[in-house]
C-alpha positions as CSV (number, residue, x, y, z in Angstrom):
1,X,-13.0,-17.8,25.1
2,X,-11.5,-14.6,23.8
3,X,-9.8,-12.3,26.2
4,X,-9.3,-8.4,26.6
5,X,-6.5,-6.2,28.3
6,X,-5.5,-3.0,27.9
7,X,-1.5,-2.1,27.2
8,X,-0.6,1.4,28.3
9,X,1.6,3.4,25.5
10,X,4.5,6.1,26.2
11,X,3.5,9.4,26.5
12,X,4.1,12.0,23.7
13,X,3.8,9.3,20.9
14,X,2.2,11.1,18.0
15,X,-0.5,9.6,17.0
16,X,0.7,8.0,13.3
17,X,3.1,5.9,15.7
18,X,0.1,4.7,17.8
19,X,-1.7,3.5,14.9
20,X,1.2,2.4,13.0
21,X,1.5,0.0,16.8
22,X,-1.4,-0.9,17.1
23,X,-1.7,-2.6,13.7
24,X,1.8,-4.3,14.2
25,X,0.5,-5.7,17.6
26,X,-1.0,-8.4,15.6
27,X,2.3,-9.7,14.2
28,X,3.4,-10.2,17.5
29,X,1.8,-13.6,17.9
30,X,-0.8,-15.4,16.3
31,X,-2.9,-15.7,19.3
32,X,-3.6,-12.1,19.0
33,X,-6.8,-11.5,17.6
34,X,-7.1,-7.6,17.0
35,X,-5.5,-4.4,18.7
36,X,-7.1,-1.2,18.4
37,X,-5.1,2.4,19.9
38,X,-7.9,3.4,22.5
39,X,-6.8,7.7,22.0
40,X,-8.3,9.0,25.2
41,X,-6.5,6.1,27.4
42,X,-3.7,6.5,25.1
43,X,-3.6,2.5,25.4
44,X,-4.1,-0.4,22.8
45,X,-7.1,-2.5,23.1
46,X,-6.1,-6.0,22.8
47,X,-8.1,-9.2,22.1
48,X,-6.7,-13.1,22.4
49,X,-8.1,-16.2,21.6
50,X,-8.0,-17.1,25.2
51,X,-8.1,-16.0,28.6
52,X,-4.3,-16.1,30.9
53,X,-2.4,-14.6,27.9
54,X,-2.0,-10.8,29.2
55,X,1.9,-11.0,30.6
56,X,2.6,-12.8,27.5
57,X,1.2,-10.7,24.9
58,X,2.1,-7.5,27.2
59,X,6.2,-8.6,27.1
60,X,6.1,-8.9,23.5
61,X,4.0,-5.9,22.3
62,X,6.5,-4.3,24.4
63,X,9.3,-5.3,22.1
64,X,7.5,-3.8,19.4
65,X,6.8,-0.6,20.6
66,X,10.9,-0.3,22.3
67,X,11.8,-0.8,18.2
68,X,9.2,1.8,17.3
69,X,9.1,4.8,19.4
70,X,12.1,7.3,19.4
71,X,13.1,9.8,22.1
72,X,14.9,11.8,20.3
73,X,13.3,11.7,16.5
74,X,9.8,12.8,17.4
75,X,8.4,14.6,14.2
76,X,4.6,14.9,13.5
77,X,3.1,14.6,9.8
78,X,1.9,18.0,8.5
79,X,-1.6,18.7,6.6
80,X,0.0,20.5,2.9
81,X,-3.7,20.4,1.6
82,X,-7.4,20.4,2.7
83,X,-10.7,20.3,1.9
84,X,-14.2,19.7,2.9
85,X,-16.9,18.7,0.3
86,X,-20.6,19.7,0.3
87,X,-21.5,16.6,1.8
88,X,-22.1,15.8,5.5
89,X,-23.1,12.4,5.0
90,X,-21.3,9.6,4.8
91,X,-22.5,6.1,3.9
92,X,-21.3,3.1,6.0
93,X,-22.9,0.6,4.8
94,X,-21.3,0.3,1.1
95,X,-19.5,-2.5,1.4
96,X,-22.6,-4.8,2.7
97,X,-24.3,-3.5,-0.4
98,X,-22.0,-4.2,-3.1
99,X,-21.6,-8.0,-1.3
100,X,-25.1,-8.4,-1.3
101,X,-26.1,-7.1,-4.9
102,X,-23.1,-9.6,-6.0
103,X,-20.7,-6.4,-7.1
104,X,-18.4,-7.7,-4.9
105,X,-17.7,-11.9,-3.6
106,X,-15.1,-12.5,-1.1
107,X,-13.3,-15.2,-2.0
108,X,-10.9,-15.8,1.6
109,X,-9.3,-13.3,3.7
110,X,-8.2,-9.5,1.8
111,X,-9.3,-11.4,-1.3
112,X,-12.6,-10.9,-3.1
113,X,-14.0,-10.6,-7.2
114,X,-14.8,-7.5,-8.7
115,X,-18.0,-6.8,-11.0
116,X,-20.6,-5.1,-11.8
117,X,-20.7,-1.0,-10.8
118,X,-17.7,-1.6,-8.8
119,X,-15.8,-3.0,-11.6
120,X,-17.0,-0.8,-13.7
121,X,-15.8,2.5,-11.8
122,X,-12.7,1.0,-10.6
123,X,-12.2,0.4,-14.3
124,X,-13.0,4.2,-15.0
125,X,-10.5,5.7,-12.2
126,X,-7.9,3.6,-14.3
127,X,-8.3,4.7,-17.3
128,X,-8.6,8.2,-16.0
129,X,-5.1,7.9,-14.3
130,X,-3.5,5.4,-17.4
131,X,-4.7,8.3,-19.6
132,X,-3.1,11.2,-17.4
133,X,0.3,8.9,-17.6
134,X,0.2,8.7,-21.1
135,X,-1.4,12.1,-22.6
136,X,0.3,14.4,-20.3
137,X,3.4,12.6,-18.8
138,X,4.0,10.8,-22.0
139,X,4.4,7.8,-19.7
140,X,5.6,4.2,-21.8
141,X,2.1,2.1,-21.1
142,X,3.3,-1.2,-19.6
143,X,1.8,-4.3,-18.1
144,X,3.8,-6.1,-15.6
145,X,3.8,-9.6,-14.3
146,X,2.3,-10.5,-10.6
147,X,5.6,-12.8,-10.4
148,X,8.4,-10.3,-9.5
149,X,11.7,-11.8,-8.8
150,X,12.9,-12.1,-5.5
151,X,16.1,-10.8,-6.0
152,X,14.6,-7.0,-7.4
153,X,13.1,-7.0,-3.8
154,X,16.1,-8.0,-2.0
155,X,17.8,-5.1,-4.2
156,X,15.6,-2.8,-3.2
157,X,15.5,-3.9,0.7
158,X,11.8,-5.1,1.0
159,X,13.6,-7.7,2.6
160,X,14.3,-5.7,5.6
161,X,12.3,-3.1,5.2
162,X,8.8,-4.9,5.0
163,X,9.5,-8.3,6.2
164,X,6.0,-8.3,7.9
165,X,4.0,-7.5,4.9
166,X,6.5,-9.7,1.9
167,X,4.3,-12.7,0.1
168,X,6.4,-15.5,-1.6
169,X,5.7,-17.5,-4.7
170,X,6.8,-21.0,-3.7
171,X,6.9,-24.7,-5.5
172,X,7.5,-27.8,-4.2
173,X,11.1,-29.2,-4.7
174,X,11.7,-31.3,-8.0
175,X,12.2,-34.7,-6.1
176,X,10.3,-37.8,-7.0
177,X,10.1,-39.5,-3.3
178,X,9.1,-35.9,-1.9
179,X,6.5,-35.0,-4.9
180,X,5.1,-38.5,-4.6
181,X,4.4,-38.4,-0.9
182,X,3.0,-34.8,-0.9
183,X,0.8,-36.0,-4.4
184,X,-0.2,-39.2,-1.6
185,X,-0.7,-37.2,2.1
186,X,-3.1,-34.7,0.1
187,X,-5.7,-38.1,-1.8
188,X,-9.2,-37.5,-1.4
189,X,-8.8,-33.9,-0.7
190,X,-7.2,-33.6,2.3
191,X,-5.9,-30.0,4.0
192,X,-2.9,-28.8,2.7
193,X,0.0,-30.2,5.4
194,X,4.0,-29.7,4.6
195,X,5.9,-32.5,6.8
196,X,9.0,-30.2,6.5
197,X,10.1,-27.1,5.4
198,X,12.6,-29.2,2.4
199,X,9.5,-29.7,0.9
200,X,9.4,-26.3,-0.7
201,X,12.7,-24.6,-2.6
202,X,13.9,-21.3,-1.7
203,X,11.6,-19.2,-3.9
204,X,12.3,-17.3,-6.5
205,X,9.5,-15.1,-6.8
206,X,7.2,-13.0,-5.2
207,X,3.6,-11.6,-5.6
208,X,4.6,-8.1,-6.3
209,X,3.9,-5.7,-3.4
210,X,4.1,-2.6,-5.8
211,X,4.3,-1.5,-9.4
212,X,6.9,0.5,-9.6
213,X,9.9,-2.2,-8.4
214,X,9.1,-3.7,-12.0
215,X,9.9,-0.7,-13.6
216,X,12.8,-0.6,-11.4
217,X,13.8,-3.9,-11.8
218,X,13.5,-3.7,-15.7
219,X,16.2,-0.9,-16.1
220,X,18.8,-2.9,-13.9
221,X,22.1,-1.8,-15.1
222,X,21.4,0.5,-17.5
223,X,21.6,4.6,-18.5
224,X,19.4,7.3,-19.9
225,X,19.9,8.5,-23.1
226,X,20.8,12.4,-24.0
227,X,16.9,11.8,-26.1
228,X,15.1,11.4,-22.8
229,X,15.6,14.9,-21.8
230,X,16.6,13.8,-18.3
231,X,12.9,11.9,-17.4
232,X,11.7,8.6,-18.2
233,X,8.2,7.8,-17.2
234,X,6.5,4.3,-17.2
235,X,2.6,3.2,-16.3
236,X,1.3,0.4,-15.5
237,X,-2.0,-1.5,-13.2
238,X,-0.9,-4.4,-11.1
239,X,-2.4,-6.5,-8.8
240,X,-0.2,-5.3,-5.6
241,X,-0.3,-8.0,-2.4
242,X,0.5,-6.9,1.4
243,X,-0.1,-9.1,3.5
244,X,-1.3,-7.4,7.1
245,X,-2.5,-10.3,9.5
246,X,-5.8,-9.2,11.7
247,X,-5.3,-5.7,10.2
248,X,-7.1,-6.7,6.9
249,X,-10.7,-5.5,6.5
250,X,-13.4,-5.1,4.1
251,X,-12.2,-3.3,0.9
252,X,-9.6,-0.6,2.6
253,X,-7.5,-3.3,3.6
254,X,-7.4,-6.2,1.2
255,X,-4.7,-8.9,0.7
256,X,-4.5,-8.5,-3.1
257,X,-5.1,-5.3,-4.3
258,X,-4.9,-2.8,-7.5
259,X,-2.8,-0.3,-8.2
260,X,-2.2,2.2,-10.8
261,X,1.0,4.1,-10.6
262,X,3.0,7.0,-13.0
263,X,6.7,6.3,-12.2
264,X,9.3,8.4,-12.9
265,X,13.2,8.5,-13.6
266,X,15.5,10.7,-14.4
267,X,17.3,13.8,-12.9
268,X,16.2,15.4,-9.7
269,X,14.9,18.4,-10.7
270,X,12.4,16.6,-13.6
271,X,11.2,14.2,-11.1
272,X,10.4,16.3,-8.3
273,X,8.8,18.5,-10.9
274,X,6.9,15.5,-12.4
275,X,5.6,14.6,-8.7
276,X,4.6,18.4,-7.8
277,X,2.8,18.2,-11.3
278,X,1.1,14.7,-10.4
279,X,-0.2,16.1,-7.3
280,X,-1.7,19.7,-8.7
281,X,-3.8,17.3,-11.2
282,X,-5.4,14.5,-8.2
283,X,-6.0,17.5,-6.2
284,X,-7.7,19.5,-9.3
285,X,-9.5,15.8,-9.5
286,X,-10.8,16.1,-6.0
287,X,-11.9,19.5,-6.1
288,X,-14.2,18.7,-9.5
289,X,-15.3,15.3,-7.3
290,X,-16.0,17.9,-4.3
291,X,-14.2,15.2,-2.3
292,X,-13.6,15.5,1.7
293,X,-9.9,15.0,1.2
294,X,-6.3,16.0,2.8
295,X,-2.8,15.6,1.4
296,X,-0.2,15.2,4.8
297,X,3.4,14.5,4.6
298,X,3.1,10.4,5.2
299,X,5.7,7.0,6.1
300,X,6.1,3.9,5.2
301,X,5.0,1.2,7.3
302,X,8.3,-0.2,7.6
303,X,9.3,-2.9,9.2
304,X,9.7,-2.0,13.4
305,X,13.4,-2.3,13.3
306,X,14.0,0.4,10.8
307,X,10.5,2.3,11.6
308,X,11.7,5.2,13.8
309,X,14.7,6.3,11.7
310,X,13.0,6.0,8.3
311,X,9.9,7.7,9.5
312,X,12.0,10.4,10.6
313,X,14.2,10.6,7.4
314,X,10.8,10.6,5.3
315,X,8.8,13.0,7.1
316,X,11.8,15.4,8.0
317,X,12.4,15.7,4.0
318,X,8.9,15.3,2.5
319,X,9.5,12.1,1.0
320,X,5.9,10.9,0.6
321,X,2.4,12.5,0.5
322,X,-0.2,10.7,1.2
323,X,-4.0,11.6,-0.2
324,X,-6.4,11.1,2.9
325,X,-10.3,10.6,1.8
326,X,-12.9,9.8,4.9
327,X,-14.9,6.9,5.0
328,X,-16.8,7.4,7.7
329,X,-17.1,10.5,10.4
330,X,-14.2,8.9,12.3
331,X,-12.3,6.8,9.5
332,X,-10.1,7.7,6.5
333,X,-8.2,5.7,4.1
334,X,-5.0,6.6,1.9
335,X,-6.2,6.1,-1.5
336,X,-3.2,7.4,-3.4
337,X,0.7,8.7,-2.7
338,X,3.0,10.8,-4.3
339,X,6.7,9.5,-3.3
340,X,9.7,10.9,-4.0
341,X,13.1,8.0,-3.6
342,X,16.2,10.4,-4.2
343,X,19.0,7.9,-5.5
344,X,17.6,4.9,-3.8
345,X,16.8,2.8,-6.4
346,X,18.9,4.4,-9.2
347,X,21.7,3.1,-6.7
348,X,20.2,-0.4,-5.5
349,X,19.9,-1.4,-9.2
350,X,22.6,0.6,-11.2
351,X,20.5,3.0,-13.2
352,X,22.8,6.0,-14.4
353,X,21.2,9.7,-15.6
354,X,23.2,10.6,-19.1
355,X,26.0,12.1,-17.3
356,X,26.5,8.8,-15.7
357,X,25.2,9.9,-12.0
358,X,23.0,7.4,-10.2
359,X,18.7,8.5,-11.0
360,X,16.4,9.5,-9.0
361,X,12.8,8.1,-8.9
362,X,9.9,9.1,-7.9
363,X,6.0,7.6,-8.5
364,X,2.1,8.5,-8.4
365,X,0.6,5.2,-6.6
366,X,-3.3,5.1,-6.4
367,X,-5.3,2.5,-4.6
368,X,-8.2,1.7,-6.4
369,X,-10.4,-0.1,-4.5
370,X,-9.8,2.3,-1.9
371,X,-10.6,5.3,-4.1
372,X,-13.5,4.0,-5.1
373,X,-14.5,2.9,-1.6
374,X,-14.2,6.4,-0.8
375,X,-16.2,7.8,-3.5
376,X,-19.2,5.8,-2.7
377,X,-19.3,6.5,1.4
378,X,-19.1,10.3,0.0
379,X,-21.3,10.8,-2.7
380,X,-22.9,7.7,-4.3
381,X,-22.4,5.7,-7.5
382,X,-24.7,8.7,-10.1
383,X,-22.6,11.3,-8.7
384,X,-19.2,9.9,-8.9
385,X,-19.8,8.4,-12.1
386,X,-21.0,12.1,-13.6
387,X,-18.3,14.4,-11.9
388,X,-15.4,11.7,-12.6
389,X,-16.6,12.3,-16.7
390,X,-16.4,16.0,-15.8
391,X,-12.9,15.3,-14.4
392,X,-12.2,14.0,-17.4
393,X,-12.6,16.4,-20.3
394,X,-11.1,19.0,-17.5
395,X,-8.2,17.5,-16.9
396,X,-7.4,15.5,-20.4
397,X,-8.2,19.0,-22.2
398,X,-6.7,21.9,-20.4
């Protein structure tokens, strides 16, 4: 029978960290069920599978939140834009109605199939923002893989960084005796078992948990030339996977997920420019949308060993903007972020500017099944469809 207790929180934790807890409570243990950050009480909520589990689960979500908070480092993310649309409403009920007119079919957990409207307005946001790469950032259209190799992420220290969220792309060892005996423990369709972990090889691959590390990944060891003008931009839609335990949920937290993103390399200046000039445009976007919408310095969700440091380091220097569109009177979602990397990953994989210094990199990442999510709890299928071909001409004209 499943189990409450409440789990009291330092004081003075901002509010991001509290959150950011709360959903790491369920990596903990898998006996956790869910964890909500209860504001007033300034307390997480926590549910078990069973009663008698309190001290357990209390000692180790204790550990978690020791690696999180910081005395010392205690920063608070900053609103740079808002507005309010002309709206009041919002609907609630949008993802019970695209399940249940067959728009949308979850298939397992943070894993459904798109059609219908849904589809087709995801579909339209991606052109929109493929377009925008392309027209006006004379971005190289790509298409990556959904394989991304192991070692690009080890490079680029999702490793460390995001152990909690990593999914691998595994295969069975190439052993007869092994292969045969997995092929017999699995006749007449019986659950998946491994007998040991040998079974499997170290993989290789992973599902890729962003676009950009491809585009990363693919200039490994190599320079801009004097005829790029000190920027090189790249887009490209991916299916993205995170995996987030309890924490996923309906379609603004999915397991697999898609994401359009404008990436950009080259010398400081040009990249920060490019990512100023990527903002200025989404927000022109949600003005002709008349979203509700707010663009706050942002983190991360790193991994709790690193969390306090990096979430310092980014918010301190405006690293990452997140774009903030409500859901619900009490709920928003990030549906898009502007990052900025410095040298990171011109460093982790060896990519030189034409005077032979290590590139910077920066990317426009939208979430499109969260921006579309958003759009339809705000203003309905006929209007979005309408003011996003508005959006359009205004933005792919001016």
């Amino acid at each position: 029978m499943e189990s409450k207790f409440l789990i009291s929180l330092p004081e003075k934790l901002p509010t991001d960290i509290c959150d950011e807890i709360a959903k790491r409570a369920c990596y903990c243990d898998d006996r956790i069920l869910k964890s909500n950050y209860q504001k007033a009480e300034n307390s997480l909520e926590v549910t078990t599978i069973k009663d008698g589990l309190a001290e357990e689960m209390t000692a180790k979500i204790y550990r978690l939140v020791e690696k999180m908070k910081s005395d010392r480092l205690i920063i608070q993310p900053k609103i740079i834009r808002g507005r309010t649309g002309d709206s009041l409403e919002f609907d609630t009920t949008v993802f019970s109605q695209l399940t249940s007119q067959g728009d949308i079919a979850t298939e397992g957990m943070g894993v459904i199939t798109r059609s219908g409207e849904f589809l087709s307005l995801l579909q339209l946001f991606d052109n929109l923002f493929r377009r925008i790469g392309a027209e006006i950032f004379s971005a190289q259209v790509c298409d990556y893989n959904t394989l991304i190799p192991t070692d690009w992420l080890r490079r680029a220290g999702y490793f460390t960084s995001f152990a909690h969220s990593v999914t691998f792309a595994m295969h069975l060892r190439e052993e007869f005796t092994q292969l045969e005996e997995f092929a017999t423990r699995h006749n007449d369709g019986q659950p998946l078992t491994f007998n040991s972990i040998d079974e499997i090889t170290t993989p290789e691959y992973c599902l890729s948990p962003a676009v950009c590390y491809h585009a990363y990944g693919n200039l490994k060891n190599s320079k801009l030339t004097p005829e790029d003008n000190g920027l090189k931009v790249f887009t490209a839609m991916g299916r993205c996977f995170r995996y987030e335990s309890k924490n996923i949920t309906d379609l603004d937290r999915l397991w697999e997920f898609s994401m359009r993103e404008i990436i950009f390399v080259g010398e400081p200046a040009q990249v920060l420019e490019a990512r100023q000039k990527a903002i200025d445009l989404i927000w022109n976007l949600i003005e002709i949308l008349d979203l509700h919408a707010a663009l706050e310095t942002a983190s991360d969700p790193f991994f709790s060993t690193e969390f306090s440091a990096l979430r310092y380091f980014q918010l301190a220097n405006d690293l990452k903007y997140e774009l903030l569109l409500p859901v619900s009177q009490e709920k928003s979602i990030a549906a898009a972020s502007f990052n900025y990397h410095e040298t990171f990953f011109g460093s982790k994989f060896n990519i030189s500017t034409a005077g032979g210094e290590p590139v910077h990199t920066g990317c426009a990442a939208f979430g499109l099944e969260r921006l579309v999510l958003a759009c339809l709890a705000q203003m309905g299928l006929p209007a979005t469809i309408e003011r996003l071909q508005t959006a359009q001409e205004s933005l792919l004209t001016s």
